[in-house]
Backbone as CSV, one residue per row, in Angstrom:
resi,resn,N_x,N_y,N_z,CA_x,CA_y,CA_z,C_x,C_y,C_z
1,UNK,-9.708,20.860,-1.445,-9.335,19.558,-0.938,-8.013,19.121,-1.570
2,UNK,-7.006,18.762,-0.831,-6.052,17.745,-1.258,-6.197,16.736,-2.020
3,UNK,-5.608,16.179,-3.047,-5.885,15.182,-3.593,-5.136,13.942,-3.375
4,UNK,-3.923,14.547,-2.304,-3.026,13.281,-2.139,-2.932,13.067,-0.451
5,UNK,-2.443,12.014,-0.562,-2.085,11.458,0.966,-0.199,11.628,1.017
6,UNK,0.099,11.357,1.759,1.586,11.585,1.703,2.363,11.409,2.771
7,UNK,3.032,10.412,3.217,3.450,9.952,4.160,5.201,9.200,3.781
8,UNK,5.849,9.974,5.282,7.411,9.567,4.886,7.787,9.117,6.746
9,UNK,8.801,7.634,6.355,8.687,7.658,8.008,10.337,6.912,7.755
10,UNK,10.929,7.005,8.718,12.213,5.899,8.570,11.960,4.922,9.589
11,UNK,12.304,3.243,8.700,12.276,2.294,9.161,13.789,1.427,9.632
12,UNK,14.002,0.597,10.630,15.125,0.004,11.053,15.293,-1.124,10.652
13,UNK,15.818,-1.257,9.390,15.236,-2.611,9.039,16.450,-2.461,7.352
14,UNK,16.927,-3.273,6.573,17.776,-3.144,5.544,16.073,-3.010,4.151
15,UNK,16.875,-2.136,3.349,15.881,-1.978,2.138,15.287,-3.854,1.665
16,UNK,16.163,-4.661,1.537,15.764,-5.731,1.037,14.429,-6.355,2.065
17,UNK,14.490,-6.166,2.905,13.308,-6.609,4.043,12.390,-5.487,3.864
18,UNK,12.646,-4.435,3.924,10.894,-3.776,3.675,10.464,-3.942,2.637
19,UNK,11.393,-4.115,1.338,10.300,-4.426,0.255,9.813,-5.604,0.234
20,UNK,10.482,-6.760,0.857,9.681,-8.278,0.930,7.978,-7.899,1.997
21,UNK,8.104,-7.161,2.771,6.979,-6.551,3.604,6.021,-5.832,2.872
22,UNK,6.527,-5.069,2.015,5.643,-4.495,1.310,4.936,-4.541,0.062
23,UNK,5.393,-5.957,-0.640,5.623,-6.775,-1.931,4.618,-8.139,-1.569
24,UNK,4.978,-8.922,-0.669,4.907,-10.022,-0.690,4.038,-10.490,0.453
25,UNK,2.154,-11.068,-0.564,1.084,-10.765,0.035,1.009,-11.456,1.199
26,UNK,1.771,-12.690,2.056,2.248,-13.098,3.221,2.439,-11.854,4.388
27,UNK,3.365,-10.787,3.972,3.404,-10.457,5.042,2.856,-9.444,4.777
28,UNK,2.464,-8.554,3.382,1.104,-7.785,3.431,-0.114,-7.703,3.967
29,UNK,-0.457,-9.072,4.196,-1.521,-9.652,5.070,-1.325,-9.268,6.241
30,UNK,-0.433,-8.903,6.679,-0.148,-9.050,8.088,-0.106,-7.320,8.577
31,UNK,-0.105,-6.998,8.088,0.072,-5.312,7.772,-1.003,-4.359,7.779
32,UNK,-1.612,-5.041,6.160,-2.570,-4.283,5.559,-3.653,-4.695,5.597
33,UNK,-4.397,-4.637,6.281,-5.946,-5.828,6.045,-5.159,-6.609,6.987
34,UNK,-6.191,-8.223,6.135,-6.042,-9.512,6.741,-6.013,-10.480,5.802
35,UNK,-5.764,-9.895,4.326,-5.510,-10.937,3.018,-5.015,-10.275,2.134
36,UNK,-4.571,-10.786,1.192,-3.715,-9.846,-0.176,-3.335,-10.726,-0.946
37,UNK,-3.356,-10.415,-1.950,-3.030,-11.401,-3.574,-2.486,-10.344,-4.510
38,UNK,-0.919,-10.882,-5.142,-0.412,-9.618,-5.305,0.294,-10.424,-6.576
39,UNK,0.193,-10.326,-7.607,0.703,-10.603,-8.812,1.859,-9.273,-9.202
40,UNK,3.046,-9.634,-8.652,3.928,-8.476,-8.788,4.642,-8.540,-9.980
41,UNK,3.829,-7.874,-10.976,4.849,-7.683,-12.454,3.317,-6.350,-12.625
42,UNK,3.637,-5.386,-13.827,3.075,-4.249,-14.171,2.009,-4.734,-14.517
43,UNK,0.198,-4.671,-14.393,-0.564,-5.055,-14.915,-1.063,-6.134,-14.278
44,UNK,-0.309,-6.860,-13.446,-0.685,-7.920,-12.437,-2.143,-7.305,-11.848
45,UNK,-2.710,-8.409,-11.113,-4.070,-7.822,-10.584,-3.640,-8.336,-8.565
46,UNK,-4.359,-7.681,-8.314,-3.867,-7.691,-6.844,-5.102,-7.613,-5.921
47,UNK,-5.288,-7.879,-4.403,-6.596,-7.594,-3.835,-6.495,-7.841,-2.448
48,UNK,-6.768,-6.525,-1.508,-6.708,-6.379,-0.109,-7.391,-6.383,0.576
49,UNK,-7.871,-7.026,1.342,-8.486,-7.636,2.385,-9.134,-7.330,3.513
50,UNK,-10.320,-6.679,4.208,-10.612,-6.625,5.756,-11.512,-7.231,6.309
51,UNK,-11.306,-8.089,6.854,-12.524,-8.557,7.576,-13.417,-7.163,7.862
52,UNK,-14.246,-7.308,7.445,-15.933,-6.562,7.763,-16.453,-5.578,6.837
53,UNK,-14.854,-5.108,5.710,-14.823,-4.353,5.161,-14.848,-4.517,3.811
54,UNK,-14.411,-5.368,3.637,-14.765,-6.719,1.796,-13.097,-6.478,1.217
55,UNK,-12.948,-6.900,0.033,-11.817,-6.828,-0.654,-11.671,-5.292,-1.819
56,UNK,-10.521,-4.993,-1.767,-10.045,-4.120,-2.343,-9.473,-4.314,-3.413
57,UNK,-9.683,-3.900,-4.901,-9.474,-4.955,-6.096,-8.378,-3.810,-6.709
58,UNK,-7.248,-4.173,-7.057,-6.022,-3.518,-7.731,-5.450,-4.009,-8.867
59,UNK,-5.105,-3.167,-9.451,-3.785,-3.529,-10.821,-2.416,-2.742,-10.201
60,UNK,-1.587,-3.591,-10.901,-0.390,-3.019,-10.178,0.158,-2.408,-11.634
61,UNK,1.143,-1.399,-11.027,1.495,-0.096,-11.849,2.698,-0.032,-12.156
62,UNK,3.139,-0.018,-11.341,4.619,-0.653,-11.601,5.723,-0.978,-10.182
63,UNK,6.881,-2.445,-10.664,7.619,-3.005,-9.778,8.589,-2.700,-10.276
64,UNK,9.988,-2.055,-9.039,11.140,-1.928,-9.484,11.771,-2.439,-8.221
65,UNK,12.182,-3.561,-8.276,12.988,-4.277,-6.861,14.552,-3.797,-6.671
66,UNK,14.916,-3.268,-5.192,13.931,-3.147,-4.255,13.284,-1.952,-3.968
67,UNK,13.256,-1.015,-4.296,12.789,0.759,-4.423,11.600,1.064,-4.763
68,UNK,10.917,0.631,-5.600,9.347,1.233,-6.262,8.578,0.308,-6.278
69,UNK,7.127,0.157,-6.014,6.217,-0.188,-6.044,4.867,0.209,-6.318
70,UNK,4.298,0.377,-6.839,2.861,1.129,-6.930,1.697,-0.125,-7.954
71,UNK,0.531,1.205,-7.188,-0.482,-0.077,-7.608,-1.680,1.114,-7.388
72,UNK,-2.783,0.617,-8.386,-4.017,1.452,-8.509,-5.458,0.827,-7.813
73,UNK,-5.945,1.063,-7.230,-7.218,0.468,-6.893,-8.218,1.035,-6.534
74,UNK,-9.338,0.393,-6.913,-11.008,0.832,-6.514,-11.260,1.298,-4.921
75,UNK,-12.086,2.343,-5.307,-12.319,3.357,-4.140,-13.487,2.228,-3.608
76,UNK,-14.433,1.584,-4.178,-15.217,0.664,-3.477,-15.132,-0.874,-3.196
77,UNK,-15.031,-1.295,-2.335,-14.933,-2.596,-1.673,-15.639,-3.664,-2.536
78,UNK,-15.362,-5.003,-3.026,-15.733,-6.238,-3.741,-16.391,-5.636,-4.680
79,UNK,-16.160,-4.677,-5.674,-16.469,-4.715,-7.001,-14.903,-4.370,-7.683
80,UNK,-15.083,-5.201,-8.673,-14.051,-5.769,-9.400,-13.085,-4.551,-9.873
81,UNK,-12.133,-4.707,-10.506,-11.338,-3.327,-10.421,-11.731,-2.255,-11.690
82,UNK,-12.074,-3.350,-12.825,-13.020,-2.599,-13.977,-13.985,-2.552,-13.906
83,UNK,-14.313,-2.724,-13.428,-16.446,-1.846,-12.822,-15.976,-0.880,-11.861
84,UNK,-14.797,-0.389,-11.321,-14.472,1.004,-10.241,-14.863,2.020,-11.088
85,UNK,-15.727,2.767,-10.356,-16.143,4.533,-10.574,-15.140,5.115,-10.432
86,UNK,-14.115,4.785,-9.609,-13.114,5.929,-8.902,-11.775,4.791,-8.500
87,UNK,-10.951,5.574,-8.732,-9.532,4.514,-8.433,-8.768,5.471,-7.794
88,UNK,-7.362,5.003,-7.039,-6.605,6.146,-6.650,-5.158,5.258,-6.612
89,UNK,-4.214,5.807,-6.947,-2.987,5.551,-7.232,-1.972,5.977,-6.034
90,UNK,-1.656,4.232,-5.461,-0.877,4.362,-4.285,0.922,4.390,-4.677
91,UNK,1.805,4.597,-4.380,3.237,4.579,-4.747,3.659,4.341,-3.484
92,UNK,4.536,3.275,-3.272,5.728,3.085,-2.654,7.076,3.280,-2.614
93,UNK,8.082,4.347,-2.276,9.482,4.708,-2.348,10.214,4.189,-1.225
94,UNK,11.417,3.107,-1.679,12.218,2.882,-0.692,13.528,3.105,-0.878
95,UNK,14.342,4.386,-0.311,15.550,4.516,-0.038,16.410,3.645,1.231
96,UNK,17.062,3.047,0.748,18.616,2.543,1.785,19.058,3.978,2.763
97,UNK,18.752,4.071,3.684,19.670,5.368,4.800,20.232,4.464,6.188
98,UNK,21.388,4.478,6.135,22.128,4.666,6.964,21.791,3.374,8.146
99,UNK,21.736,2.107,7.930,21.684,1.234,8.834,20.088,0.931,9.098
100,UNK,19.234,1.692,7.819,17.570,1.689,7.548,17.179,1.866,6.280
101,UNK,16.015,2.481,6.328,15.452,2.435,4.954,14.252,4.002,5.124
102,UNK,14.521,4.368,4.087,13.415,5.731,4.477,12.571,4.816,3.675
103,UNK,10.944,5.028,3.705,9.917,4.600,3.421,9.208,5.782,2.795
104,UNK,8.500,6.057,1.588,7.663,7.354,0.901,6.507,6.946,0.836
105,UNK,5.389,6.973,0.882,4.269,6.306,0.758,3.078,7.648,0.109
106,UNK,2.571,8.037,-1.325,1.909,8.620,-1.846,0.447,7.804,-2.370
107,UNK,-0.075,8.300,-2.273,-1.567,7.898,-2.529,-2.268,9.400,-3.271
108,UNK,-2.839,9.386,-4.218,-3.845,10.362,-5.277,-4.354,9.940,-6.184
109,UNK,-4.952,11.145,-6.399,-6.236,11.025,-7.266,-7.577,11.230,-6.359
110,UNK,-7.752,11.397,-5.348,-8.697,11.157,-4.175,-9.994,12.431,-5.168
111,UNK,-11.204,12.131,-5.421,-12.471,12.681,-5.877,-13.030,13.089,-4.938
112,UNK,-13.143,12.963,-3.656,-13.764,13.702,-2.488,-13.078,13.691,-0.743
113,UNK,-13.610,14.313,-0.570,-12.990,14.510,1.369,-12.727,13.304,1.760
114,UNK,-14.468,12.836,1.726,-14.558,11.592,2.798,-13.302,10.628,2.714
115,UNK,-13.657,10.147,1.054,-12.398,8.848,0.688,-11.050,9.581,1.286
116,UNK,-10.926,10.735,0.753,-9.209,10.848,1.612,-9.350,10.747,2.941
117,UNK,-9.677,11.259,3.660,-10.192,11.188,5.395,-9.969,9.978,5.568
118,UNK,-10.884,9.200,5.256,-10.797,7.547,5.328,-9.433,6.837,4.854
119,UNK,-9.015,7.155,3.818,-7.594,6.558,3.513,-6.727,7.371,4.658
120,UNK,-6.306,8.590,4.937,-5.332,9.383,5.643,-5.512,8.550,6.934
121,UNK,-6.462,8.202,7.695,-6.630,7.847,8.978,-6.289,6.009,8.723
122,UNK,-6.111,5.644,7.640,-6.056,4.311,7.671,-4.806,4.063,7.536
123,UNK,-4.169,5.045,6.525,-2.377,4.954,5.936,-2.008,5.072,7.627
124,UNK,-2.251,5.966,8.703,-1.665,6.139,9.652,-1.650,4.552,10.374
125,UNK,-2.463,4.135,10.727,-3.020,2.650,11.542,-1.692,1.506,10.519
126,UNK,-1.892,1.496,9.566,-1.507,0.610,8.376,-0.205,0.864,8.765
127,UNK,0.757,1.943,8.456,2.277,1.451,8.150,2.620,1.521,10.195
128,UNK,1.909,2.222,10.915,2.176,1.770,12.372,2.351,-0.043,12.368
129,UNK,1.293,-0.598,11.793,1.616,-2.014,11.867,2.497,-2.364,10.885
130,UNK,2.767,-1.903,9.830,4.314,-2.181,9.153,5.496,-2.292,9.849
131,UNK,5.277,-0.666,10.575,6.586,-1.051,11.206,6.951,-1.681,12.769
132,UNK,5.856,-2.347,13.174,6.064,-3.074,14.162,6.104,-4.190,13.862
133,UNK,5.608,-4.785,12.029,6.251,-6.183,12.016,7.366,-6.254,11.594
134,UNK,8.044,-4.994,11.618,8.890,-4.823,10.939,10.374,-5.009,12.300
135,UNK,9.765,-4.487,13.127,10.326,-4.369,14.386,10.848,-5.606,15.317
136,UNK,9.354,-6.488,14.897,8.765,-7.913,15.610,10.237,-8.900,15.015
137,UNK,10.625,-8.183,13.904,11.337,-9.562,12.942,10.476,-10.335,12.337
């Protein structure tokens, strides 16, 4: 089994706007889930949202504006991020290209199939709606 997810896409949009998209739990909400609380400094605590699906409880790993982002979180839904059995470590890379922004998106650590399966099929759904709010303006 793979242990990582790994996803690279180019977006039309200036680096300073995808990281406000991808930073800032307003329009994270809008993206990722349907809520987000995002204390953006290293160690901050953070938490993502689905209706039907409960909250996703994170520490963030580290912020480097506007280029890096990452953040760790529990493989199980509304238990707190220190009671997680299992965590997996997401990273965000944003390069400036050419009138856009390349986007890197890594996720590992994955302990079994299922959870990656389930994340791989969700990262796909997830930055599709990134970059159509991205698109939307």
């Amino acid at each position: 089994m793979d242990d990582r997810i790994e996803r690279e896409l180019r977006i039309e949009a200036p680096i300073e706007r995808v990281w406000q998209v991808v930073t800032d739990p307003a329009y994270v909400a809008r993206w990722f889930g349907d809520k987000a609380e995002i204390d953006l400094r290293p160690g901050g605590a953070a938490m993502f949202g689905w209706s039907g699906h409960g909250d996703g409880h994170a520490v963030v790993e580290r912020v480097e504006p506007p280029r890096e982002f990452a953040f760790r979180w529990a493989r199980e839904h509304d238990v707190p991020f220190e009671q997680a059995a299992t965590t997996t470590l997401v990273e965000f890379s944003l390069t400036p290209e050419q009138g856009g922004t390349r986007l890197r998106l890594v996720e590992s650590g994955f302990a079994d199939e299922t959870h990656h399966k389930e994340n791989s099929a969700g990262w796909d759904a997830e930055l599709a709606d990134l970059v159509g709010l991205l698109a939307a303006g």
